[in-house]
ZAKELUM-692438 format. One record per residue (C-alpha): x, y, z; residue number from 1. Coordinates in steps of 0.001 Angstrom, whole numbers, plus 500000, padded with zeros to 6 digits. Each point is the difference from the previous one (the first is absolute). Example, Ala and Ser with C-alpha at 12.3 -4.5 7.8 and 13.67 -1.06 7.14 Angstrom:
// ZAKELUM-692438
[[512300, 495500, 507800], 1]
[[501370, 503440, 499340], 2]
//
This chain:
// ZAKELUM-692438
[[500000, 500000, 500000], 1]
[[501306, 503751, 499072], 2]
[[500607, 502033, 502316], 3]
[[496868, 502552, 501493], 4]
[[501131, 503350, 501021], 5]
[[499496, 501512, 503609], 6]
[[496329, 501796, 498753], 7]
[[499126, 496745, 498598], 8]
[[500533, 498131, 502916], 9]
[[498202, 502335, 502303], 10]
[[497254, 499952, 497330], 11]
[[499897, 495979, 500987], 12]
[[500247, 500663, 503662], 13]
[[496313, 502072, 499570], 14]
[[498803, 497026, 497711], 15]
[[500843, 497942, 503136], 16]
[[498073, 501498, 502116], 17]
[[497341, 500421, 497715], 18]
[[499400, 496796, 499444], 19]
[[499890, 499018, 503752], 20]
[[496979, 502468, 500266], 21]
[[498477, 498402, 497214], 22]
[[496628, 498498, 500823], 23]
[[499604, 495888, 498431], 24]
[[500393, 500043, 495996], 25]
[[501082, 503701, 500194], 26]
[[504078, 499058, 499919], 27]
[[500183, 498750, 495758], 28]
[[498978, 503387, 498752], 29]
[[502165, 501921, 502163], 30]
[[503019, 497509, 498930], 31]
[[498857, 500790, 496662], 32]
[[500128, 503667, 499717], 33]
[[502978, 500131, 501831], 34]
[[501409, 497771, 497314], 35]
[[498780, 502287, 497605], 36]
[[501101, 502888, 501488], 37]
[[503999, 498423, 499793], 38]
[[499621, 498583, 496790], 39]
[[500410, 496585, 501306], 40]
[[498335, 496510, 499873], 41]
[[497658, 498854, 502768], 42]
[[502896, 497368, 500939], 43]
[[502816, 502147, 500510], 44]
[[497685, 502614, 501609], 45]
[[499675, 496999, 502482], 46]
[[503684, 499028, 500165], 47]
[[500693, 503845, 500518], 48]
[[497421, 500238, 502755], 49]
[[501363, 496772, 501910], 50]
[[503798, 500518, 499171], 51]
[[499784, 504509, 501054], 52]
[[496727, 500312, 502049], 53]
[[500041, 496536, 501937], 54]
[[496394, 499466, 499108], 55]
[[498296, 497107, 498925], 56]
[[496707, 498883, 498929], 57]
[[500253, 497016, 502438], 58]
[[498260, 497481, 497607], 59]
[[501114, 496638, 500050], 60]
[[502369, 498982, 497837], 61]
[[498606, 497533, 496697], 62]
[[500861, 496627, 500801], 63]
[[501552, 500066, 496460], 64]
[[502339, 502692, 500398], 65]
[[503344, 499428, 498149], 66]
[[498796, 497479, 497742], 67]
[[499510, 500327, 496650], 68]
[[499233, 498228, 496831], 69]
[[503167, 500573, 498189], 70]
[[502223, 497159, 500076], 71]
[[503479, 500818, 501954], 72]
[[501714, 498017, 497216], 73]
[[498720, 502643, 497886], 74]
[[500664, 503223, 502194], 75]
[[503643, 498503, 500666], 76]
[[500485, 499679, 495962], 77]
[[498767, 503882, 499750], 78]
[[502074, 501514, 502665], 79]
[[502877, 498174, 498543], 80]
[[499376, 501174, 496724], 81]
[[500200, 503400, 501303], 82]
[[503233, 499414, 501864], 83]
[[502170, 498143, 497072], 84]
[[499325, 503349, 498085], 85]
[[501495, 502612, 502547], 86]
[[503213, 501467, 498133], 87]
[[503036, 499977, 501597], 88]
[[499586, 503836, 501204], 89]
[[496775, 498709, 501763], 90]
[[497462, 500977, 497278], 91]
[[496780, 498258, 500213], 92]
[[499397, 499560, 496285], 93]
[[496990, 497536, 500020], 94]
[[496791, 500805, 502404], 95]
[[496808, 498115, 500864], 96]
[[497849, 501166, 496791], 97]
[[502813, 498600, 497531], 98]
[[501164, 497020, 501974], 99]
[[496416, 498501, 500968], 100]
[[499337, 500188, 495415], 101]
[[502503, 498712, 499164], 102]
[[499393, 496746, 503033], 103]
[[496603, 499968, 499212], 104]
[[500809, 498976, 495816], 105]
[[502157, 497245, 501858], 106]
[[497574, 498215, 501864], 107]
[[500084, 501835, 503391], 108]
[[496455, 500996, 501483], 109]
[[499328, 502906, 502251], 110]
[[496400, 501144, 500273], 111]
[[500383, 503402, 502163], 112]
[[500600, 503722, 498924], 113]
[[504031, 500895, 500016], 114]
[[499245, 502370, 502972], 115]
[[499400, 497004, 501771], 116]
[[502884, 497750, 498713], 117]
[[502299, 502879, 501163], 118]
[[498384, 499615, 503119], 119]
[[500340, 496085, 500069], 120]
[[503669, 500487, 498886], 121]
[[500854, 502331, 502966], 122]
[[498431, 497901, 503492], 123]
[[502133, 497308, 498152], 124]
[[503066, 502177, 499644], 125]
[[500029, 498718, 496070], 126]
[[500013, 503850, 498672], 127]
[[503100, 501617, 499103], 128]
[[500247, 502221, 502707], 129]
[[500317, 497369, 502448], 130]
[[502290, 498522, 497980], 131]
[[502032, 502662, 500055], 132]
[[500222, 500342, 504162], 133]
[[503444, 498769, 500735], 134]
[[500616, 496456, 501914], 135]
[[500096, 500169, 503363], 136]
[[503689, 499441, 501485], 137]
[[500938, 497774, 502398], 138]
[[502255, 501885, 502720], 139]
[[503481, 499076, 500741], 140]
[[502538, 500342, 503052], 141]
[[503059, 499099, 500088], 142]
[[501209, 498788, 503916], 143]
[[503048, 501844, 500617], 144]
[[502132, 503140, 498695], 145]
[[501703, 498866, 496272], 146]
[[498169, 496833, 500124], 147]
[[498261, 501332, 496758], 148]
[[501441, 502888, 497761], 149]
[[498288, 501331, 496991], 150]
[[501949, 501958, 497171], 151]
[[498725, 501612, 496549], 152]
[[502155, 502190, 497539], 153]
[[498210, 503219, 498805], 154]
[[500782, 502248, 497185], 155]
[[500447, 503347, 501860], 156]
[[498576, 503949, 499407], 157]
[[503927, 500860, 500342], 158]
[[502308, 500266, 497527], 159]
[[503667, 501455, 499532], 160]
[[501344, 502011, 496843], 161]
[[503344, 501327, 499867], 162]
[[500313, 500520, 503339], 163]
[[496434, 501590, 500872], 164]
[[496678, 498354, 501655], 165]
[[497074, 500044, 497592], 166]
[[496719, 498204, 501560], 167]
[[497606, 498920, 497423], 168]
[[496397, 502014, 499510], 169]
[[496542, 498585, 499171], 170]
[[500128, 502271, 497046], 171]
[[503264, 499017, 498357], 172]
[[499898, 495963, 500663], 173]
[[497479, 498372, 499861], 174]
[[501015, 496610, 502723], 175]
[[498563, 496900, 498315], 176]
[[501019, 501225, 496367], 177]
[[503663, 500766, 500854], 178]
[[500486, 501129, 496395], 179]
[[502003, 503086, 501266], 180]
[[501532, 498026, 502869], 181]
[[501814, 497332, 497669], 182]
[[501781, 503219, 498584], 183]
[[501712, 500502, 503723], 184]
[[503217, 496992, 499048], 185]
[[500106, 500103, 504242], 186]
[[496919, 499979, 501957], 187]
[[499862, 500243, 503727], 188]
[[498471, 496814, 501810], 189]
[[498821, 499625, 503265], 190]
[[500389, 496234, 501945], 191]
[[497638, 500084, 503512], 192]
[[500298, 497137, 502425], 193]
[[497322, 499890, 502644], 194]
[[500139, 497689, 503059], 195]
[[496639, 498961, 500313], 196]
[[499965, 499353, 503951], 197]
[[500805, 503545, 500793], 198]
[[499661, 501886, 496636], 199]
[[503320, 500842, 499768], 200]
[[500456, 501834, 496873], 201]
[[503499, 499935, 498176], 202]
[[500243, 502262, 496802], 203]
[[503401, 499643, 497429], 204]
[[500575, 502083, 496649], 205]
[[501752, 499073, 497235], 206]
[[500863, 501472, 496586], 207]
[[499803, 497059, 497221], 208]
[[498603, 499669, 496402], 209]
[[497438, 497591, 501661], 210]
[[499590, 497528, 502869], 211]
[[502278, 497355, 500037], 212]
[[501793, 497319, 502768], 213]
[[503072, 501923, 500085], 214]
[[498303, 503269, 501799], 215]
[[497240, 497436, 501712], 216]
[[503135, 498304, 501481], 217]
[[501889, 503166, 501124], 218]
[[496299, 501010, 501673], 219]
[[499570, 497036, 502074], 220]
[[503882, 500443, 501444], 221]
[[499135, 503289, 501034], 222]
[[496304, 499319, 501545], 223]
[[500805, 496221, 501474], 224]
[[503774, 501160, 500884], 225]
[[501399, 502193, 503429], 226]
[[499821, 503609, 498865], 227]
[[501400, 502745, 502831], 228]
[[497521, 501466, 501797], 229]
[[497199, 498219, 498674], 230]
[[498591, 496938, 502558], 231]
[[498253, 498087, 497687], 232]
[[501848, 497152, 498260], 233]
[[499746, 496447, 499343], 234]
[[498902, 496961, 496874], 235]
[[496062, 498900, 500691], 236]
[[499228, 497080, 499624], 237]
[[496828, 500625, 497345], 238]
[[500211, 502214, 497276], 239]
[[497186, 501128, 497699], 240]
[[500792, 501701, 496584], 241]
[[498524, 500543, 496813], 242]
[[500543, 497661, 496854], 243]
[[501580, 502900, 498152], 244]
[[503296, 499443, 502367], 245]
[[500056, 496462, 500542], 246]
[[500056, 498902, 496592], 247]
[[502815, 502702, 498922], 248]
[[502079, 499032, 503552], 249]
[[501181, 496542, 499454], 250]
[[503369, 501178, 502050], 251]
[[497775, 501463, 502563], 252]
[[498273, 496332, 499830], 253]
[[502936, 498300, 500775], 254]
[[500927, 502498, 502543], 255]
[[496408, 499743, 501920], 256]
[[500145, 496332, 500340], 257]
[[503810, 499917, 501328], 258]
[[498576, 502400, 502410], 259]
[[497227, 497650, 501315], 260]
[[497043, 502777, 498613], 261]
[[497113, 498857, 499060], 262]
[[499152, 502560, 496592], 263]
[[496180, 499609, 498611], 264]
[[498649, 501905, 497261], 265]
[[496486, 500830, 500084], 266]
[[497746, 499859, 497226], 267]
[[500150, 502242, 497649], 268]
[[497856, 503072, 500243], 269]
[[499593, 499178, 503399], 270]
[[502368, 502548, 501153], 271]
[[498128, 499846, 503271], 272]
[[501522, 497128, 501104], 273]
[[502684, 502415, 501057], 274]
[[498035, 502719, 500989], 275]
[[501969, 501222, 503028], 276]
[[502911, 500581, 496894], 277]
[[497892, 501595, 498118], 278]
[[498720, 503114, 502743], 279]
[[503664, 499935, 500590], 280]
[[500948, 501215, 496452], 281]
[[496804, 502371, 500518], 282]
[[501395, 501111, 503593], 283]
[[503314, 500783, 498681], 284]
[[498207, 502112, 496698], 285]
[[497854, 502088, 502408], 286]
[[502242, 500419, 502881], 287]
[[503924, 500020, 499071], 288]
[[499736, 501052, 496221], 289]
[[497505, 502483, 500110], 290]
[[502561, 502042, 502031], 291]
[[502775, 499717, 496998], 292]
[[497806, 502755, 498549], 293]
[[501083, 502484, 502335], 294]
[[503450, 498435, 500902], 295]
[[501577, 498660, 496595], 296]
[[503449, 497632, 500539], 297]
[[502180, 499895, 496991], 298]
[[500428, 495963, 499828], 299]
[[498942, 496491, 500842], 300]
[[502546, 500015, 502656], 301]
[[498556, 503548, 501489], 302]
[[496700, 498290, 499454], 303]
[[500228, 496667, 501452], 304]
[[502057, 502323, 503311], 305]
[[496676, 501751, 500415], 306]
[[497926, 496902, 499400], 307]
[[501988, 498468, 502963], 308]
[[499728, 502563, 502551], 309]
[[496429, 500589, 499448], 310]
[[499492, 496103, 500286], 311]
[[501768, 500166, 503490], 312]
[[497969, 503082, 501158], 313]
[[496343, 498441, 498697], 314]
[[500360, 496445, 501153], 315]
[[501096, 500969, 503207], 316]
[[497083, 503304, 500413], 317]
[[502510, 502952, 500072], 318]
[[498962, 502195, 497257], 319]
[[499676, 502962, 501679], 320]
[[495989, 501265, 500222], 321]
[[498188, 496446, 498053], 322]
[[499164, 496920, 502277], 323]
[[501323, 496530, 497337], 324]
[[499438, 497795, 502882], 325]
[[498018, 496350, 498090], 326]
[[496396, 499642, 501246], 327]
[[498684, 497081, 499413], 328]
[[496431, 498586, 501598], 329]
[[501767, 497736, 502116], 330]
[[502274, 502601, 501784], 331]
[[499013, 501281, 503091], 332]
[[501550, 503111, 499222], 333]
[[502303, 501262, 497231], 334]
[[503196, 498569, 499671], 335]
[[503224, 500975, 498275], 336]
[[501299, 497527, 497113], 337]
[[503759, 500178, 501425], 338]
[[498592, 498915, 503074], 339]
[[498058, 497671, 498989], 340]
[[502546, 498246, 498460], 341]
[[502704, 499814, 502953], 342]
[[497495, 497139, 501348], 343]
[[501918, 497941, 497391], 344]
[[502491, 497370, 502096], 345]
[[503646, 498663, 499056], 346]
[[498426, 496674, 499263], 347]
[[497440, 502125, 497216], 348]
[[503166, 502094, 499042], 349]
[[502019, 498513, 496982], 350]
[[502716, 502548, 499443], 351]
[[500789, 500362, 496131], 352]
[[503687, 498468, 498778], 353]
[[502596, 502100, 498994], 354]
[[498805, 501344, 496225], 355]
[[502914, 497718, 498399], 356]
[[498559, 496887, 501518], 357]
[[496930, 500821, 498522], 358]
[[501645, 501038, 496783], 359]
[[501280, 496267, 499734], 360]
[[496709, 498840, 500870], 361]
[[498099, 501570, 497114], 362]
[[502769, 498578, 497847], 363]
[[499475, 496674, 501346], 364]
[[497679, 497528, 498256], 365]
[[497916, 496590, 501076], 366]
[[502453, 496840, 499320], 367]
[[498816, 496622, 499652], 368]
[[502210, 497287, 501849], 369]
[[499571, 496124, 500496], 370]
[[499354, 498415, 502831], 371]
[[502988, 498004, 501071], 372]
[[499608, 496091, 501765], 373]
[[500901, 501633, 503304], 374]
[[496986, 502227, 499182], 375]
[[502127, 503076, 500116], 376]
[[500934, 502523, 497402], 377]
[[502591, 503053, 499581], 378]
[[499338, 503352, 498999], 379]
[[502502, 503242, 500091], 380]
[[497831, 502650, 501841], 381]
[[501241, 503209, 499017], 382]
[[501039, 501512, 503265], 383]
[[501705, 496782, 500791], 384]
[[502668, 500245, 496817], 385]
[[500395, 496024, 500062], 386]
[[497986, 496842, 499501], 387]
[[497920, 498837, 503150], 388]
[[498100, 496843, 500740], 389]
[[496284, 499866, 501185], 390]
[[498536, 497074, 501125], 391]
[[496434, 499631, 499017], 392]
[[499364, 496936, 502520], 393]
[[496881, 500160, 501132], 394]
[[498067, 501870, 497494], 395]
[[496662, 498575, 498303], 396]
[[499854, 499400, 496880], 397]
[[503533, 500081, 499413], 398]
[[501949, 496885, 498679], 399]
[[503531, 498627, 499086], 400]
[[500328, 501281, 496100], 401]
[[497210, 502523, 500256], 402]
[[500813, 503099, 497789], 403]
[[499352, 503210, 502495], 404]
[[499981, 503540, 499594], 405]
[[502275, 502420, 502090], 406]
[[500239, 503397, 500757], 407]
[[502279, 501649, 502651], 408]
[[498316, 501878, 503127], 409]
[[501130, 503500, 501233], 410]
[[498806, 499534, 503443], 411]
[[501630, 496740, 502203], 412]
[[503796, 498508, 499865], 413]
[[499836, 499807, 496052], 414]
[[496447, 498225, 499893], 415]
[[498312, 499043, 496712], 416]
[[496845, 499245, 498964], 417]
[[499578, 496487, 498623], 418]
[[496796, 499334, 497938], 419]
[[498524, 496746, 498311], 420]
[[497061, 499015, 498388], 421]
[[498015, 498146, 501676], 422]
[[497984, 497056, 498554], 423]
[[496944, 502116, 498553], 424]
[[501988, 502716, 498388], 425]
[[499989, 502741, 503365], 426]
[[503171, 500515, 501333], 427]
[[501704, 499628, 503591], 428]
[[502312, 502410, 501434], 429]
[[502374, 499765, 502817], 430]
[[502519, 502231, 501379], 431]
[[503553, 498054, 500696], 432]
[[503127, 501133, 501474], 433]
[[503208, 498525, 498885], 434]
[[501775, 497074, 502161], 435]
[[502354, 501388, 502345], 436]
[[501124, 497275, 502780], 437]
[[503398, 497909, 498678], 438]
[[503033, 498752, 501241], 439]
[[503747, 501043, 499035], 440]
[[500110, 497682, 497102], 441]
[[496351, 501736, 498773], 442]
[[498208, 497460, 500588], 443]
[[496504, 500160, 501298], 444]
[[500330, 499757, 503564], 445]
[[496306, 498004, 501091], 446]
[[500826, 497723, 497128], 447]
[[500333, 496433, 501480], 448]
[[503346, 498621, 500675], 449]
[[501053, 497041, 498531], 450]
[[500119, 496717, 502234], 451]
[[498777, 502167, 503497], 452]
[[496405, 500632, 498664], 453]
[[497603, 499129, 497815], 454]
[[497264, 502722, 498885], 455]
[[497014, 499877, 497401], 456]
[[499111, 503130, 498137], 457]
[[496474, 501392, 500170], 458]
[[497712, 498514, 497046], 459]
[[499153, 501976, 497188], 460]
[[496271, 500561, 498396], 461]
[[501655, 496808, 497317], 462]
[[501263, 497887, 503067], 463]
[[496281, 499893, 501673], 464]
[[498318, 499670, 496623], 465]
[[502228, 496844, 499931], 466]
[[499356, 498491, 503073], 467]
[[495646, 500773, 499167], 468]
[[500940, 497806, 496911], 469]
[[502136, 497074, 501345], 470]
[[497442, 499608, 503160], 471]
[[497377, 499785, 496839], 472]
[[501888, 497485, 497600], 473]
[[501556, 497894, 503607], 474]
[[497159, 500571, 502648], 475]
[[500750, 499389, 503493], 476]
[[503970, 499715, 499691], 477]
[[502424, 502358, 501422], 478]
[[502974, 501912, 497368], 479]
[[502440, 497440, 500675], 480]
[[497202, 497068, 499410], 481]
[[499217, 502140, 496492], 482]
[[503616, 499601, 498978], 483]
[[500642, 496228, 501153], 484]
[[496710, 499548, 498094], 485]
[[501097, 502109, 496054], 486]
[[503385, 497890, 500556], 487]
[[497673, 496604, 500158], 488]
[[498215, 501176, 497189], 489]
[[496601, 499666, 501975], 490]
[[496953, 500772, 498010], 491]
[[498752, 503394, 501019], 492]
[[496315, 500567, 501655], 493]
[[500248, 496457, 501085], 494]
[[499662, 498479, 496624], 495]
[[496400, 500886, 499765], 496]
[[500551, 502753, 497230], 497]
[[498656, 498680, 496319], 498]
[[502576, 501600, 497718], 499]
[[498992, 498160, 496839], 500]
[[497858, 496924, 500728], 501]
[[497080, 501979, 499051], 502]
[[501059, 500877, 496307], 503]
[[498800, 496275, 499228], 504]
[[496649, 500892, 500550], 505]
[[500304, 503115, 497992], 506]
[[497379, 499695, 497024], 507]
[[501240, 501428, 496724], 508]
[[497683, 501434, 497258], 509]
[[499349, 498273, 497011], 510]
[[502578, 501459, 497543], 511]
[[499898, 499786, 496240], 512]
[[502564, 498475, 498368], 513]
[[502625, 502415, 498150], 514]
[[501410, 498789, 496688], 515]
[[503736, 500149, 499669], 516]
[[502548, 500168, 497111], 517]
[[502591, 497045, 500114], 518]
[[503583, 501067, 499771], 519]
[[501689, 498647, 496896], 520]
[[503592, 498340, 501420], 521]
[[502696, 498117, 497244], 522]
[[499880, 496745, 499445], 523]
[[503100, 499168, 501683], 524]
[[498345, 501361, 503266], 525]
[[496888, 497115, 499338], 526]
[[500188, 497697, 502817], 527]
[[501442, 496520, 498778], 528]
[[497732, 496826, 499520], 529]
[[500674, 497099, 501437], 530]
[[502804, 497826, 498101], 531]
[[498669, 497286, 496953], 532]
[[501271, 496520, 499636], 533]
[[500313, 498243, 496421], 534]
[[497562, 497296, 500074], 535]
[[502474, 496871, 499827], 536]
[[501685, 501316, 503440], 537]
[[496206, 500605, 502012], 538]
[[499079, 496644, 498320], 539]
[[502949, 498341, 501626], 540]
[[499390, 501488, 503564], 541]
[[496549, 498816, 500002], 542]
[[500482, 496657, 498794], 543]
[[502498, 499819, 502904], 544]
[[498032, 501035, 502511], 545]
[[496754, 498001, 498758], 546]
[[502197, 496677, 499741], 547]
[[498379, 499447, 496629], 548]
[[500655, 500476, 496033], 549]
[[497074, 502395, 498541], 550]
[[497758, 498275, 497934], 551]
[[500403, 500620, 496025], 552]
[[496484, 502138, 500304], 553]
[[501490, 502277, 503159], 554]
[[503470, 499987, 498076], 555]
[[498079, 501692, 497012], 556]
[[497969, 502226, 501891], 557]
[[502564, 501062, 502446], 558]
[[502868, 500658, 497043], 559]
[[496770, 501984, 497790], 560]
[[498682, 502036, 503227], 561]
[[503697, 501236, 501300], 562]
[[501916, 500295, 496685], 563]
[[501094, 503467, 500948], 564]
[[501073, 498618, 503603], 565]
[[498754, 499280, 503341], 566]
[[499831, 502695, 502678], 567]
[[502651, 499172, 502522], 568]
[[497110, 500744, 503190], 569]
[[497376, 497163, 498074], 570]
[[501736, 497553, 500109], 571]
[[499394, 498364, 503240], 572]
[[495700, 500756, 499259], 573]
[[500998, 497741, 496838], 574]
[[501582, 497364, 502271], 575]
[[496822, 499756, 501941], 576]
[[497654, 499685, 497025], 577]
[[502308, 497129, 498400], 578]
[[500235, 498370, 502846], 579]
[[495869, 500073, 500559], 580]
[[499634, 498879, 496813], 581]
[[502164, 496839, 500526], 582]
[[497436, 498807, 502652], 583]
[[497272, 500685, 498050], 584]
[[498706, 497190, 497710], 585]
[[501227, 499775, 496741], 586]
[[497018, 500308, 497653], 587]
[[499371, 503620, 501644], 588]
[[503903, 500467, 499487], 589]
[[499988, 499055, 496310], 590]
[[496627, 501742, 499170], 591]
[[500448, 503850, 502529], 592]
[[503446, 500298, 499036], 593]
[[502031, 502493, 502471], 594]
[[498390, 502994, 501548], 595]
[[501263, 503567, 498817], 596]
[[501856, 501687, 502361], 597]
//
C-alpha cells in the first residue's frame, strides 16, 4: 500500500470514529464515500482503516479466506515467469498482464482478474518485489581476538600525479565505468583487515597498476606482523576473502596453509559474507580520507603514515571531540576495539615469522612422497635447510607404499601437513613433526635392540584389513595357526567354498552352428596312412597264423581284392575271418567266398 499523507490519515481517524457512531447497516456507505472521497477501492479503504486508524469492522472472518481457485502450480509458473525476465540492472521487463497471455496459450488456467493474481502472488511472496528482499543472514562470531580476520582490496578516491594528491570527483569518473581511471598507469589501492571479535579495523595503501599477490603479500606482513606502537598483531586462524584474490594468490595460497589459516571465499556477489570488511573500507572512506581534503600528503608513504596514526587514535577512542568506541547489542556499554582485543591470550596469540621465512614459504610448493616400510617419510622443511624424517605411525588411513602429499608448517619444530585420500575420494590431514630422539650413531633411539627385546609395530589400516580376512578364509584359528595352515596348503573356509563344481550344472543356450573355411596345408604336411603289404607277404602271415593253405577260391579272391596291397593295421581282422571260415563247413566256404574287409 502507498503511502497516505498526515491529512489523509487524520481524514481516516474521523472515518473511524464515524463509523463507531454508525447505527446497524449505516457503516458500508460511510466506507464507501470515504473511498470515494480518496480515490481508492473499498478494500484498501479497509486495509487503510485497519493498518492507520486501528478500526475494524469486527466481522468474522470467511471460513475460506486464503483459498483460491487458482492452482499454486500455476501461480508458481507466473511469478517465475516474471522473475527469469528481471535484467541484470533489476528491470522488471515482464508483468502480470503479459506473463498470465502468454501461460494461458500454454495450457495454464487462472480464472480471476490480474488485480487479484497480484494479490495471490504477494501473501505468497511469488511477486517480484518479494523476490527482490534480500536473504536473511545468518550471524557470525568468532570466539576470541584474531580467531577470524576479514580482508578486501578496494580501488581508492586517492590518487598521486607527479608528486601532488588528486582525489577523484563524481563528475569526472564515473566508479563502475573506470574508463578515465584505466588512463591513471598507477592507481592507489586500499587493503582493510578487520578482526571480527573486536572490529579491529586495519587500513594499507598501495600504488600498483592493479591488485596482485605481491602488494596482498606485503599487506598481510604489515597488518598480521609487530608494528611499533601499534598493539594489535598476530595470524587468525580463519580468514574470509573474496574470489577475486584467492584465485590470483596462489603464493598467498601456499603461504596461508603453511601458516595453519583456514582462507574461504564466499560466494560470489555475496560480498556480505564479509561484511564487517566491507563497513571497514566504508569507515576508513568517511572517517580517515575524507580529511585528505583538507590535509593533502604528497605520497603513499605520507599516506599510509597518516593512515597509521589515525588507525591507532580510532581503534583505541582518542580522536579528540568524536566517541569510535564499537556498540554492539550485546555490550553493556560501549567498548573500545583496542581494548577489546587485549582479551586475546598467549595461547590465541600466534606471532607472525620473520618476513623471509614467510618469503620461503610462499615459494614453497606441496610434494608428494612415498610411504616407506617403516611407515616413515623425509621431507626438507624450509627453515630446517636439510632432509628430516617423520614418522607417520599411527595415522589412519595411511599405509606402507601410500603416495602422500606434504607441505611444510610455519608454526611447530618444522611441522608439515601430511594429507591422503581417503577411500571415497575426501582427504585426511594430519599435522606431523619430524623424529627427533636418536643415539650417537643416528639411530632411532626407542627402536628395539637386537637380542635384549623384542617389539611389534602398531598395525596399519592394511594389517587389520588382513587379519578381518584371514579370521574369514581360517575361522577360529589364531595368526600363527593361519600361517602353519597356508604352509599345509589347507583348503580355505573349511573346504566348504564351491569354486567350480557348479559350472557343470551351468545350462548353455542352444547355439547355431557356424560354418567354417578349411585351411588348405601341402601335401607333404597330410598325415601318413597306415603302411600296405604286397599281397604274397599278408598271404603268407595269415596262412601262418591260420595253420592252413587258402583254398584256390580264397587264393583268387584274396590276390583280386588286395592287388594294390594289404593295409599293414588289417591284417590281424583278416586273420580272424580266415580262421572263422576254417571252422565253418565247407559248402558255405566254397559257395560265400571271403567277407570284404
Amino acid at each position: 500500500m502507498a503511502a497516505l499523507s498526515p491529512e489523509a490519515c487524520d481524514y481516516l481517524r474521523q472515518t473511524a470514529r464515524r463509523l463507531d457512531a454508525a447505527e446497524h447497516g449505516g457503516a458500508t456507505p460511510i466506507v464507501q464515500e470515504a473511498a470515494q472521497f480518496l480515490g481508492l477501492s473499498v478494500q484498501t479503504m479497509y486495509r487503510h482503516l485497519k493498518s492507520v486508524a486501528g478500526w475494524s469492522s469486527g466481522r468474522k472472518a470467511r471460513c475460506d479466506k486464503g483459498s483460491t481457485s487458482v492452482s499454486s502450480e500455476a501461480l508458481v509458473t507466473l511469478g517465475s515467469a516474471q522473475r527469469e525476465a528481471i535484467r541484470a540492472n533489476g528491470k522488471q521487463t515482464l508483468f502480470t498482464t503479459t506473463a498470465r497471455g502468454i501461460l494461458e496459450q500454454n495450457g495454464h488456467a487462472f480464472g480471476v482478474s490480474n488485480g487479484q493474481l497480484n494479490r495471490l502472488m504477494r501473501d505468497r511472496k511469488l511477486n517480484v518485489a518479494s523476490q527482490r528482499v534480500a536473504a536473511p543472514v545468518q550471524a557470525l562470531r568468532a570466539p576470541y581476538p584474531n580467531h577470524t580476520h576479514q580482508i578486501d582490496p578496494s580501488l581508492c578516491l586517492v590518487y598521486y600525479l607527479k608528486g601532488r594528491q588528486y582525489i577523484m570527483r563524481d563528475d569526472e569518473f564515473y566508479k563502475n565505468k573506470l574508463d578515465k581511471i584505466a588512463k591513471l598507469k598507477f592507481k592507489c589501492y586500499r587493503y582493510v583487515c578487520y578482526d571480527k571479535a573486536s572490529a579491529t579495523v586495519i587500513p594499507w595503501y598501495t600504488e600498483a597498476a592493479g591488485e596482485d599477490q605481491y602488494n596482498l603479500f606485503r599487506f598481510l606482513m604489515f597488518a598480521w606482523g609487530l608494528q611499533a606502537g601499534r598493539p594489535f598483531q598476530g595470524v587468525p586462524r580463519h580468514l574470509l576473502w573474496d574470489k577475486g584474490s584467492a584465485n590470483t594468490s596462489a603464493a598467498v595460497r601456499s603461504l596461508l596453509d603453511a601458516l595453519g589459516v583456514n582462507h574461504i571465499t564466499h560466494e560470489a556477489g555475496n560480498s556480505r559474507a564479509k561484511g564487517g570488511a566491507e563497513n571497514g573500507n566504508n569507515i576508513v572512506e568517511t572517517q580517515f580520507e575524507s580529511r585528505l581534503r583538507f590535509e593533502p600528503v604528497e605520497d603513499v608513504d605520507q599516506l599510509n603514515a597518516a593512515a597509521f596514526a589515525w588507525t591507532n587514535a580510532y581503534c583505541a577512542n582518542l580522536i579528540p571531540g568524536q566517541d569510535t568506541r564499537l556498540r554492539r547489542p550485546g555490550l553493556q556499554q560501549p567498548v573500545a576495539r583496542y581494548d577489546l582485543w587485549q582479551l586475546i591470550t598467549p595461547e590465541q596469540l600466534r606471532v607472525l615469522p620473520p618476513v623471509e621465512v614467510c618469503q620461503a614459504f610462499m615459494r614453497s610448493k606441496e610434494e608428494e612422497r612415498q610411504v616407506k616400510p617403516n611407515l616413515s617419510i623425509t621431507f626438507r622443511h624450509p627453515s630446517a635447510g636439510r632432509t628430516l624424517a617423520y614418522s607417520l605411525r599411527g595415522f589412519d588411513g595411511i599405509n606402507v607404499g601410500d603416495l602422500v602429499k606434504v607441505r611444510g608448517l610455519v608454526f611447530g619444530e618444522c611441522a608439515v601437513q601430511v594429507q591422503v585420500e581417503r577411500y571415497d575420494g575426501e582427504p585426511l590431514i594430519y599435522r606431523c613433526e619430524p623424529e627427533r630422539d636418536f643415539d650417537e650413531f643416528g639411530q632411532q633411539a626407542d627402536a628395539a635392540e637386537i637380542g635384549a627385546e623384542y617389539k611389534r609395530a602398531a598395525k596399519t589400516g592394511a594389517e587389520h584389513a588382513a587379519t578381518s580376512m584371514d579370521e574369514a578364509a581360517y575361522p577360529g584359528l589364531s595368526a600363527d595357526e593361519v600361517k602353519a595352515a597356508r604352509a599345509k596348503r589347507a583348503t580355505p573356509f573349511g573346504g566348504q567354498l564351491n569354486a567350480h563344481g557348479y559350472l557343470k550344472d551351468v545350462a548353455l543356450p542352444a547355439y547355431l552352428p557356424r560354418q567354417g573355411a578349411e585351411i588348405a596345408t601341402p601335401a607333404h604336411a597330410a598325415p601318413a596312412g597306415p603302411e600296405l603289404l604286397d599281397p604274397v607277404t599278408a598271404m603268407l602271415r595269415i596262412v601262418k597264423a591260420i595253420g592252413r593253405h587258402l583254398a584256390p577260391e580264397e587264393n583268387a579272391f584274396f590276390m583280386k581284392r588286395y592287388e594294390a596291397g594289404v593295409p599293414e593295421d588289417q591284417v590281424d581282422a583278416l586273420i580272424a575271418q580266415y580262421a572263422d571260415q576254417a571252422e565253418a563247413p565247407q559248402p558255405m566256404r566254397a559257395a560265400g567266398g571271403l567277407r570284404a574287409v
